[in-house]
N, C-alpha and C positions, 0 to 999 in steps of 0.2 A: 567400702569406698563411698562416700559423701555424694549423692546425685548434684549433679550441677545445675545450679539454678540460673536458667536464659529469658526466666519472666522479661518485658519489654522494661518496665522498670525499676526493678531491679541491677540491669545492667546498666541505665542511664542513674543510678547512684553510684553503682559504682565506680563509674565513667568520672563521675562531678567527685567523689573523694580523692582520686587519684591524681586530679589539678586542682585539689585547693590543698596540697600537699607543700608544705613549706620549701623542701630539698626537691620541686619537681625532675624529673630528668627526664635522657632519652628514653629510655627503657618505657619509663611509665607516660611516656608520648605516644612511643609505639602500640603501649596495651592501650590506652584511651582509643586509638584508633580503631584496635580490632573490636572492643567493645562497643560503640558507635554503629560501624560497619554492620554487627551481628545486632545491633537492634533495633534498625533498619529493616533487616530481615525479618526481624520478628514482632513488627509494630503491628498495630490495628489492622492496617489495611495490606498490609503483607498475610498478614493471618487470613485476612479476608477471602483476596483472591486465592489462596490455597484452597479455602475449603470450596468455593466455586466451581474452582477446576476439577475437585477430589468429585463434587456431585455431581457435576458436567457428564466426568466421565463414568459415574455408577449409572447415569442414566443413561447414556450411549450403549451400555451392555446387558440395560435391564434389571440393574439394583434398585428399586425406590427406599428412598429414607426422606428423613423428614426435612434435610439439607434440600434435596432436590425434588419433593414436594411441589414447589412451586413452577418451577421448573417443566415438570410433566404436565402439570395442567394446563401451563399453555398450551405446551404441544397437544395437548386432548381437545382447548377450545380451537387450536389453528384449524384441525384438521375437521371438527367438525364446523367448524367458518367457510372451509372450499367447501363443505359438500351440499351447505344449508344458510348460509348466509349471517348474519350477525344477532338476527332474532332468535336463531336457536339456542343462544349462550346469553345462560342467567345474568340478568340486570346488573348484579352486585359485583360479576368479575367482568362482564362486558364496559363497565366503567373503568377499570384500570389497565383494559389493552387497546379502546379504539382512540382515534387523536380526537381533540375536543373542537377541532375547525369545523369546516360543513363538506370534508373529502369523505367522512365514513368509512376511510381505509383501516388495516387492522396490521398493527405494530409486530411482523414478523418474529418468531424465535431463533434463536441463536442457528439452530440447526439449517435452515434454510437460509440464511443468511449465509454461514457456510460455503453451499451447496453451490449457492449464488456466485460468488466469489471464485471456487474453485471450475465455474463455467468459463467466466471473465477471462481468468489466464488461460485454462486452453483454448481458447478461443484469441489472444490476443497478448502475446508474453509481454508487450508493454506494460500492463498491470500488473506482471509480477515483479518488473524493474525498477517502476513508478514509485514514490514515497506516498505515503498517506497518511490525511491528518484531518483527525473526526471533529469540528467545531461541535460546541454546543448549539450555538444559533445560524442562520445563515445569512446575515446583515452583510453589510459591507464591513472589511477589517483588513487590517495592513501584516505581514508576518515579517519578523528579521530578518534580515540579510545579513552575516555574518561572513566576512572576509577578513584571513589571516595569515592568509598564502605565504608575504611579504616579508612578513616580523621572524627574527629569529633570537635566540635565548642569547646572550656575552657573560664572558666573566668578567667581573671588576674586582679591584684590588682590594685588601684588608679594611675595614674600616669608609670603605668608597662611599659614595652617596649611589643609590639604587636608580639607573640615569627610565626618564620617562617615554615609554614606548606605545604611543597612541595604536590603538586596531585600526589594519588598513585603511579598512571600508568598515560600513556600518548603515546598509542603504534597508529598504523597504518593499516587501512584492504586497501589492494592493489588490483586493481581492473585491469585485462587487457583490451585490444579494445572488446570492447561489441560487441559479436555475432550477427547474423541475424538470425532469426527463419522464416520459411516458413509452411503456412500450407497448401499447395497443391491447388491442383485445385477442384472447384467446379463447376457443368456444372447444368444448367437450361435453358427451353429449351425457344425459342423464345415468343409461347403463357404466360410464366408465367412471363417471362419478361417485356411485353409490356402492360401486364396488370396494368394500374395505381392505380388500389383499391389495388393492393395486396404489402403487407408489405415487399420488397425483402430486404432493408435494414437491416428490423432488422431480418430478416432469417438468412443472413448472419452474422449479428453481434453475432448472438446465436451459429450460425456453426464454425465462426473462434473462437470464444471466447473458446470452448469446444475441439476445437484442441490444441490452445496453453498452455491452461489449463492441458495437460496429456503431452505436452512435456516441458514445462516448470518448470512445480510445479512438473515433478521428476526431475530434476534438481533442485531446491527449495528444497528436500527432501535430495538429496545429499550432498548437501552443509550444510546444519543443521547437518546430522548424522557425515559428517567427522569434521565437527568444533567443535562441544558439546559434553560436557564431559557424560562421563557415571556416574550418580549418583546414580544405584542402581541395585543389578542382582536378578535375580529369583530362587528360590531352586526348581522351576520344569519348563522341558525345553518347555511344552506343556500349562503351566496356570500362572496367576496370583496372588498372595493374595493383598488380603486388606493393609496388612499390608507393604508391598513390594509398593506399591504406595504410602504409608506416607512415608515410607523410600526414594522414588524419592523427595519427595516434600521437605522432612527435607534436603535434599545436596543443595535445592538451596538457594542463599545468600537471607537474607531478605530485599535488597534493590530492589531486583527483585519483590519480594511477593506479591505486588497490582495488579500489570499489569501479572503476571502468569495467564497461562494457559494449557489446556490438547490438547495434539493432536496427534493421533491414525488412523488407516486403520477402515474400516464398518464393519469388522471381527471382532476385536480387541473390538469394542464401543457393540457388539452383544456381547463379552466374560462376557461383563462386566454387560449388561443387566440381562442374565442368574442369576448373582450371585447378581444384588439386589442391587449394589453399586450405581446406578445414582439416580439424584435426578433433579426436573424441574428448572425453575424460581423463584419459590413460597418456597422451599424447600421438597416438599414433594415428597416420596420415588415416583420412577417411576415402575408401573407395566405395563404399555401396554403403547405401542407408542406415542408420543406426537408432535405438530406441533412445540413448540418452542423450545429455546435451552436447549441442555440438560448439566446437569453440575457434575462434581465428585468432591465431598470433595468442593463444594460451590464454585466450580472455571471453569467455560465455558470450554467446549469440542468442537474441530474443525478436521471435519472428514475430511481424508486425504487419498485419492487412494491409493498415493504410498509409502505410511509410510507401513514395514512389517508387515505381520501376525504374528502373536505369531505361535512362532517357534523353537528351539532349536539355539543358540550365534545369532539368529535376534534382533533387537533393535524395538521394536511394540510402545514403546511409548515415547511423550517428554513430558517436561514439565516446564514452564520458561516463560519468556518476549520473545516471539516469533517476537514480534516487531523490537527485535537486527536481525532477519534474512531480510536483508535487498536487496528487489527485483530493482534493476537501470534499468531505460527507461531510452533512450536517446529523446531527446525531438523533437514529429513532425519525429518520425521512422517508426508510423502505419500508412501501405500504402497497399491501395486496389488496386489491376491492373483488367482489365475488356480486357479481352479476344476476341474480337467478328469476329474478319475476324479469328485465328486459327481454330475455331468451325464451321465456317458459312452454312461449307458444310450438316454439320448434322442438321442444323437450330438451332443450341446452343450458347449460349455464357458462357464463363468460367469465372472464378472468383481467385483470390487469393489476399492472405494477406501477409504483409512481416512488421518482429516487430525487434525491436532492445533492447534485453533485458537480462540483467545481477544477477545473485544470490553474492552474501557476507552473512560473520557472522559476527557482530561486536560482538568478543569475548576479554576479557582483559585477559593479561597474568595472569597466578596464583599469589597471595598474599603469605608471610609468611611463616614463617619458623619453621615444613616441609611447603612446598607450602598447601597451602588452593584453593579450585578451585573458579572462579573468573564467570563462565562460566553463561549466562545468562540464558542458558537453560540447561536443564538434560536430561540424557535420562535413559530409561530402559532397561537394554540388559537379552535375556532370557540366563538362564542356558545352558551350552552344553550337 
Protein backbone atom coordinates (compact mmCIF):
# COMPACT_ATOMS: atom_id res chain seq x y z
CA UNK A 1 0.00 0.00 0.00
CA UNK A 2 1.37 3.51 -1.19
CA UNK A 3 2.45 5.71 2.16
CA UNK A 4 0.47 8.93 2.06
CA UNK A 5 2.02 11.80 1.40
CA UNK A 6 0.78 14.91 4.11
CA UNK A 7 3.93 16.99 3.37
CA UNK A 8 2.42 20.82 4.02
CA UNK A 9 2.79 21.31 0.29
CA UNK A 10 2.06 18.88 -1.16
CA UNK A 11 -1.30 19.06 0.02
CA UNK A 12 -1.71 22.80 -0.84
CA UNK A 13 -1.04 21.38 -4.71
CA UNK A 14 -3.13 19.18 -4.41
CA UNK A 15 -5.67 21.51 -2.95
CA UNK A 16 -4.88 24.12 -6.08
CA UNK A 17 -5.35 21.04 -8.80
CA UNK A 18 -8.49 20.18 -7.65
CA UNK A 19 -10.07 24.01 -8.30
CA UNK A 20 -8.45 24.69 -11.26
CA UNK A 21 -10.32 21.53 -12.53
CA UNK A 22 -12.63 22.50 -15.45
CA UNK A 23 -15.89 20.05 -14.22
CA UNK A 24 -15.08 21.36 -10.50
CA UNK A 25 -17.83 19.86 -8.17
CA UNK A 26 -19.25 19.10 -4.78
CA UNK A 27 -17.39 16.39 -4.07
CA UNK A 28 -13.99 17.87 -4.94
CA UNK A 29 -15.14 21.18 -2.77
CA UNK A 30 -15.58 18.96 -0.07
CA UNK A 31 -11.95 17.23 -0.65
CA UNK A 32 -10.26 20.91 -1.12
CA UNK A 33 -11.66 21.52 2.30
CA UNK A 34 -10.39 18.44 4.08
CA UNK A 35 -6.99 19.00 2.36
CA UNK A 36 -6.73 22.74 3.51
CA UNK A 37 -7.90 21.86 6.94
CA UNK A 38 -5.07 18.85 7.22
CA UNK A 39 -2.54 21.38 6.06
CA UNK A 40 -3.16 23.76 8.44
CA UNK A 41 -2.42 21.04 10.78
CA UNK A 42 0.67 20.42 9.38
CA UNK A 43 2.04 23.89 8.38
CA UNK A 44 5.36 25.32 9.70
CA UNK A 45 4.11 26.49 12.74
CA UNK A 46 1.91 23.59 13.66
CA UNK A 47 4.92 21.42 13.28
CA UNK A 48 6.52 23.82 15.46
CA UNK A 49 4.52 23.99 18.43
CA UNK A 50 4.33 20.11 18.30
CA UNK A 51 7.86 19.60 18.60
CA UNK A 52 7.97 22.19 21.63
CA UNK A 53 5.39 20.42 23.43
CA UNK A 54 7.02 16.95 22.47
CA UNK A 55 10.54 18.68 24.32
CA UNK A 56 8.51 20.55 26.98
CA UNK A 57 7.48 17.37 28.07
CA UNK A 58 10.77 15.04 27.67
CA UNK A 59 12.13 17.67 29.83
CA UNK A 60 9.55 17.56 32.57
CA UNK A 61 10.49 13.76 33.08
CA UNK A 62 14.07 14.08 32.47
CA UNK A 63 14.80 13.14 28.79
CA UNK A 64 17.34 15.74 27.24
CA UNK A 65 17.75 15.90 23.63
CA UNK A 66 18.90 18.46 21.46
CA UNK A 67 14.99 19.71 20.97
CA UNK A 68 15.06 20.71 24.67
CA UNK A 69 18.58 21.64 24.96
CA UNK A 70 17.71 24.89 25.18
CA UNK A 71 15.16 24.66 27.15
CA UNK A 72 17.18 22.93 30.17
CA UNK A 73 19.68 25.58 30.15
CA UNK A 74 17.54 27.91 31.11
CA UNK A 75 16.17 26.29 33.79
CA UNK A 76 20.19 25.58 34.88
CA UNK A 77 20.92 29.53 34.41
CA UNK A 78 17.26 30.31 36.40
CA UNK A 79 18.19 28.35 39.17
CA UNK A 80 21.62 29.13 39.51
CA UNK A 81 20.27 33.21 39.05
CA UNK A 82 18.07 32.59 42.70
CA UNK A 83 20.92 31.27 44.30
CA UNK A 84 23.92 33.64 42.83
CA UNK A 85 22.55 36.44 41.13
CA UNK A 86 23.09 37.28 37.37
CA UNK A 87 26.97 37.49 37.44
CA UNK A 88 27.19 33.94 37.92
CA UNK A 89 25.81 33.10 34.39
CA UNK A 90 28.30 33.40 31.44
CA UNK A 91 28.19 36.84 29.49
CA UNK A 92 27.16 35.12 26.20
CA UNK A 93 23.83 33.41 27.48
CA UNK A 94 23.28 36.20 30.24
CA UNK A 95 22.64 38.35 26.99
CA UNK A 96 19.67 36.48 25.67
CA UNK A 97 17.68 36.06 29.09
CA UNK A 98 18.00 39.44 30.98
CA UNK A 99 15.73 42.48 29.63
CA UNK A 100 17.90 45.15 28.02
CA UNK A 101 16.12 48.19 30.35
CA UNK A 102 17.89 49.17 33.60
CA UNK A 103 15.30 46.49 35.87
CA UNK A 104 18.18 43.74 35.60
CA UNK A 105 15.22 41.35 35.99
CA UNK A 106 15.67 37.74 34.54
CA UNK A 107 12.92 36.55 31.93
CA UNK A 108 11.45 33.42 33.85
CA UNK A 109 11.07 29.82 32.29
CA UNK A 110 8.15 28.27 31.30
CA UNK A 111 8.10 26.16 34.28
CA UNK A 112 7.81 28.65 36.83
CA UNK A 113 5.60 30.70 34.99
CA UNK A 114 3.36 27.69 35.31
CA UNK A 115 3.76 27.36 38.82
CA UNK A 116 2.83 30.85 39.05
CA UNK A 117 -0.27 30.66 37.43
CA UNK A 118 -1.50 27.61 38.91
CA UNK A 119 -0.99 29.74 42.52
CA UNK A 120 -3.34 32.56 40.91
CA UNK A 121 -6.28 30.12 40.56
CA UNK A 122 -6.09 28.60 43.84
CA UNK A 123 -5.89 31.29 45.29
CA UNK A 124 -8.56 33.29 43.36
CA UNK A 125 -10.96 31.06 40.79
CA UNK A 126 -11.48 34.47 38.95
CA UNK A 127 -8.27 33.68 36.96
CA UNK A 128 -9.39 30.62 35.96
CA UNK A 129 -12.74 32.21 34.60
CA UNK A 130 -11.13 35.48 33.38
CA UNK A 131 -9.97 35.38 29.56
CA UNK A 132 -6.45 36.23 28.79
CA UNK A 133 -4.66 37.94 26.23
CA UNK A 134 -0.69 38.21 26.03
CA UNK A 135 -0.05 41.68 24.00
CA UNK A 136 3.35 42.07 22.52
CA UNK A 137 3.71 45.61 23.85
CA UNK A 138 2.04 47.31 26.65
CA UNK A 139 1.28 50.81 24.94
CA UNK A 140 -2.02 51.93 24.90
CA UNK A 141 -4.52 49.89 22.27
CA UNK A 142 -8.11 49.51 21.71
CA UNK A 143 -9.57 45.54 21.28
CA UNK A 144 -12.97 44.59 19.20
CA UNK A 145 -16.04 44.39 20.50
CA UNK A 146 -17.87 42.10 18.56
CA UNK A 147 -21.76 41.87 19.08
CA UNK A 148 -24.00 39.55 17.15
CA UNK A 149 -26.51 38.57 19.66
CA UNK A 150 -29.27 40.34 17.37
CA UNK A 151 -28.72 39.11 13.70
CA UNK A 152 -30.18 35.92 12.74
CA UNK A 153 -29.65 33.61 9.36
CA UNK A 154 -33.44 33.89 6.66
CA UNK A 155 -34.15 32.00 3.73
CA UNK A 156 -34.66 33.83 0.52
CA UNK A 157 -36.10 32.50 -2.45
CA UNK A 158 -34.50 30.96 -5.66
CA UNK A 159 -32.48 33.33 -7.62
CA UNK A 160 -33.32 36.33 -4.49
CA UNK A 161 -30.82 38.93 -4.06
CA UNK A 162 -28.69 38.02 -0.64
CA UNK A 163 -30.66 40.98 1.50
CA UNK A 164 -27.62 43.08 3.60
CA UNK A 165 -27.30 42.36 7.34
CA UNK A 166 -25.07 44.85 9.08
CA UNK A 167 -23.24 43.20 12.71
CA UNK A 168 -25.07 44.64 15.54
CA UNK A 169 -22.53 46.24 17.26
CA UNK A 170 -19.06 46.69 16.48
CA UNK A 171 -17.61 48.95 19.54
CA UNK A 172 -14.00 49.04 21.13
CA UNK A 173 -12.64 48.17 24.86
CA UNK A 174 -9.54 50.84 25.21
CA UNK A 175 -6.84 49.64 27.12
CA UNK A 176 -4.03 52.30 28.53
CA UNK A 177 0.02 51.54 29.04
CA UNK A 178 -0.31 48.34 31.07
CA UNK A 179 0.81 48.96 34.66
CA UNK A 180 3.59 47.24 36.56
CA UNK A 181 2.72 45.26 39.51
CA UNK A 182 5.41 44.54 42.26
CA UNK A 183 5.21 42.06 44.79
CA UNK A 184 7.77 42.93 47.38
CA UNK A 185 10.63 41.53 48.58
CA UNK A 186 11.23 38.17 49.83
CA UNK A 187 14.26 37.33 52.13
CA UNK A 188 15.69 33.62 52.51
CA UNK A 189 18.42 33.04 54.26
CA UNK A 190 21.86 31.86 52.74
CA UNK A 191 21.50 27.97 54.28
CA UNK A 192 18.14 27.60 52.33
CA UNK A 193 19.39 28.96 49.40
CA UNK A 194 22.35 27.08 48.75
CA UNK A 195 20.63 24.00 49.45
CA UNK A 196 20.31 22.32 46.06
CA UNK A 197 17.59 19.63 47.10
CA UNK A 198 15.24 22.25 48.14
CA UNK A 199 12.52 23.55 45.79
CA UNK A 200 13.34 27.49 45.98
CA UNK A 201 11.74 27.95 42.54
CA UNK A 202 8.80 26.72 43.02
CA UNK A 203 8.45 28.35 46.73
CA UNK A 204 8.71 31.37 45.09
CA UNK A 205 6.56 30.68 42.38
CA UNK A 206 3.82 29.71 45.02
CA UNK A 207 4.70 33.19 47.04
CA UNK A 208 4.64 35.63 44.04
CA UNK A 209 1.79 33.80 42.56
CA UNK A 210 -0.52 34.47 45.94
CA UNK A 211 0.62 38.00 46.09
CA UNK A 212 -0.39 39.07 42.68
CA UNK A 213 -3.34 37.03 42.92
CA UNK A 214 -4.87 39.47 45.93
CA UNK A 215 -3.55 42.52 44.12
CA UNK A 216 -4.60 41.88 41.01
CA UNK A 217 -7.80 39.85 40.84
CA UNK A 218 -9.22 42.91 43.07
CA UNK A 219 -8.45 44.73 40.36
CA UNK A 220 -10.09 42.05 38.23
CA UNK A 221 -13.10 42.35 40.62
CA UNK A 222 -13.32 46.08 39.94
CA UNK A 223 -13.27 46.21 36.58
CA UNK A 224 -16.26 43.32 36.27
CA UNK A 225 -18.52 45.30 39.02
CA UNK A 226 -17.92 48.92 37.24
CA UNK A 227 -18.53 47.32 33.63
CA UNK A 228 -21.48 44.84 34.24
CA UNK A 229 -24.81 45.52 34.38
CA UNK A 230 -26.83 44.80 37.37
CA UNK A 231 -29.40 42.06 36.41
CA UNK A 232 -31.04 41.58 39.50
CA UNK A 233 -31.58 43.25 43.39
CA UNK A 234 -32.58 41.55 46.55
CA UNK A 235 -35.69 42.30 48.82
CA UNK A 236 -33.44 41.72 51.85
CA UNK A 237 -30.29 43.57 52.29
CA UNK A 238 -28.68 40.86 54.66
CA UNK A 239 -29.80 37.29 52.27
CA UNK A 240 -30.50 35.81 49.20
CA UNK A 241 -33.49 33.91 47.77
CA UNK A 242 -33.54 31.30 45.38
CA UNK A 243 -35.58 32.88 43.33
CA UNK A 244 -33.55 36.26 43.14
CA UNK A 245 -30.61 34.09 41.60
CA UNK A 246 -32.96 32.83 38.58
CA UNK A 247 -33.98 36.31 38.28
CA UNK A 248 -29.84 37.14 37.70
CA UNK A 249 -29.65 34.20 35.48
CA UNK A 250 -32.95 35.21 33.47
CA UNK A 251 -31.25 39.05 32.59
CA UNK A 252 -28.58 37.41 30.80
CA UNK A 253 -28.75 37.20 26.96
CA UNK A 254 -28.76 33.52 25.93
CA UNK A 255 -25.90 33.81 23.66
CA UNK A 256 -23.96 34.00 26.84
CA UNK A 257 -25.77 30.90 28.51
CA UNK A 258 -23.13 27.82 27.66
CA UNK A 259 -20.08 29.49 28.73
CA UNK A 260 -22.03 31.35 32.16
CA UNK A 261 -20.98 30.95 35.19
CA UNK A 262 -21.20 31.86 39.13
CA UNK A 263 -18.76 33.84 40.98
CA UNK A 264 -19.14 35.07 44.65
CA UNK A 265 -16.61 35.88 47.91
CA UNK A 266 -16.28 32.20 50.48
CA UNK A 267 -19.00 33.98 52.51
CA UNK A 268 -21.40 34.38 49.94
CA UNK A 269 -20.71 30.31 48.51
CA UNK A 270 -21.21 29.41 52.81
CA UNK A 271 -24.67 31.74 52.47
CA UNK A 272 -25.63 29.50 49.98
CA UNK A 273 -24.51 26.29 51.42
CA UNK A 274 -26.66 26.93 54.60
CA UNK A 275 -29.84 27.19 52.46
CA UNK A 276 -29.22 23.90 50.41
CA UNK A 277 -29.04 25.56 46.97
CA UNK A 278 -25.54 23.83 45.63
CA UNK A 279 -25.23 20.95 44.01
CA UNK A 280 -21.70 18.62 42.84
CA UNK A 281 -20.65 17.44 39.56
CA UNK A 282 -22.82 14.61 39.43
CA UNK A 283 -26.02 16.73 40.35
CA UNK A 284 -26.59 15.78 43.69
CA UNK A 285 -27.77 18.24 46.43
CA UNK A 286 -24.59 19.09 48.33
CA UNK A 287 -24.58 18.43 52.23
CA UNK A 288 -21.17 18.46 53.58
CA UNK A 289 -18.06 19.62 51.81
CA UNK A 290 -16.83 18.31 48.76
CA UNK A 291 -13.22 18.34 46.86
CA UNK A 292 -14.68 19.09 43.39
CA UNK A 293 -16.35 21.80 41.92
CA UNK A 294 -19.21 22.99 43.28
CA UNK A 295 -22.02 24.17 40.98
CA UNK A 296 -25.75 26.43 41.36
CA UNK A 297 -28.46 25.86 39.11
CA UNK A 298 -25.94 23.20 37.04
CA UNK A 299 -23.57 26.11 36.28
CA UNK A 300 -19.79 26.20 38.02
CA UNK A 301 -19.13 28.32 40.88
CA UNK A 302 -15.59 30.38 41.06
CA UNK A 303 -14.76 31.63 44.44
CA UNK A 304 -13.41 34.96 44.59
CA UNK A 305 -11.63 36.90 47.72
CA UNK A 306 -12.57 40.12 46.64
CA UNK A 307 -16.13 39.81 45.24
CA UNK A 308 -18.34 41.48 48.40
CA UNK A 309 -20.14 39.81 51.22
CA UNK A 310 -23.70 39.98 51.11
CA UNK A 311 -24.43 43.18 52.49
CA UNK A 312 -26.87 45.92 52.26
CA UNK A 313 -26.33 48.14 48.08
CA UNK A 314 -23.00 45.44 47.93
CA UNK A 315 -22.99 43.58 44.75
CA UNK A 316 -21.85 39.66 46.23
CA UNK A 317 -22.57 38.11 43.09
CA UNK A 318 -21.91 37.71 39.14
CA UNK A 319 -23.01 35.74 36.85
CA UNK A 320 -22.30 35.47 32.71
CA UNK A 321 -19.32 34.65 30.41
CA UNK A 322 -16.69 35.67 32.69
CA UNK A 323 -14.33 34.98 29.81
CA UNK A 324 -15.45 38.64 28.38
CA UNK A 325 -13.44 39.97 31.63
CA UNK A 326 -10.33 40.04 29.84
CA UNK A 327 -6.80 39.80 32.01
CA UNK A 328 -3.68 41.56 29.31
CA UNK A 329 0.07 40.45 29.92
CA UNK A 330 2.40 41.99 28.09
CA UNK A 331 4.53 39.44 26.78
CA UNK A 332 8.22 38.34 28.57
CA UNK A 333 7.03 41.23 31.59
CA UNK A 334 7.36 38.44 34.52
CA UNK A 335 10.75 39.23 35.83
CA UNK A 336 12.33 37.73 39.06
CA UNK A 337 15.28 40.12 40.52
CA UNK A 338 17.67 38.29 43.09
CA UNK A 339 18.86 40.58 45.57
CA UNK A 340 22.13 39.21 47.01
CA UNK A 341 25.00 41.78 47.89
CA UNK A 342 21.66 44.28 49.48
CA UNK A 343 21.14 41.35 52.16
CA UNK A 344 24.63 40.08 52.37
CA UNK A 345 25.29 41.54 55.50
CA UNK A 346 22.37 39.50 57.20
CA UNK A 347 23.50 36.29 55.25
CA UNK A 348 20.17 36.66 53.10
CA UNK A 349 19.27 36.99 49.75
CA UNK A 350 15.97 38.74 48.53
CA UNK A 351 13.74 38.14 46.04
CA UNK A 352 11.08 39.91 43.94
CA UNK A 353 8.73 39.86 41.09
CA UNK A 354 7.80 42.40 38.66
CA UNK A 355 4.51 41.61 36.07
CA UNK A 356 2.93 43.77 33.61
CA UNK A 357 -0.58 43.20 33.78
CA UNK A 358 -3.99 44.81 32.60
CA UNK A 359 -7.88 44.08 33.47
CA UNK A 360 -10.89 44.96 30.52
CA UNK A 361 -14.55 44.08 30.01
CA UNK A 362 -15.38 43.41 26.69
CA UNK A 363 -18.95 44.68 27.28
CA UNK A 364 -21.30 45.61 23.95
CA UNK A 365 -23.34 48.59 24.01
CA UNK A 366 -27.13 47.94 24.93
CA UNK A 367 -29.53 46.59 21.98
CA UNK A 368 -33.06 48.08 21.27
CA UNK A 369 -35.39 49.95 21.82
CA UNK A 370 -36.05 50.71 25.10
CA UNK A 371 -32.27 49.39 25.22
CA UNK A 372 -32.06 45.65 26.24
CA UNK A 373 -28.71 44.99 28.13
CA UNK A 374 -26.08 43.46 26.07
CA UNK A 375 -23.72 42.92 28.97
CA UNK A 376 -22.04 39.47 29.25
CA UNK A 377 -22.07 39.22 32.66
CA UNK A 378 -24.74 40.30 35.45
CA UNK A 379 -24.48 41.06 38.57
CA UNK A 380 -26.48 40.82 41.88
CA UNK A 381 -26.79 43.94 43.96
CA UNK A 382 -28.21 43.61 47.62
CA UNK A 383 -31.21 45.68 48.79
CA UNK A 384 -30.32 48.99 50.81
Amino acid sequence: MPRLNIDHDSLLSQANSLLAKPNFSKEDSSKVTALLELADRTGPEALRLKRAKVAQSELEVGVRSADNAGSAQVEADFQTFLRSGKNAIPIERRAQAFSTDNLGGYLVPASFREELEVALRAYDGLFEAAGRWESQTGSAIAVPILDDTTSTATIIAENALIPLQDIASFDALSFGKTPKWDAGIILASIELVTDSYFPLASVLARAFGVRFARGIGATLVSTLIAGADVGATTTSPTSVAASELLDLAASLDSAYWNAASWCMAKSTLISLLKLGMLSDASGQAVTMWTTGQLRLFDKPIFVCPSMDSIAATKKPISFGDHSKLLRREVANSLRVQTLVERYATNLQVGYTAMWRVDSGFLKPAAAGSPAVSQSPVQILQCHA
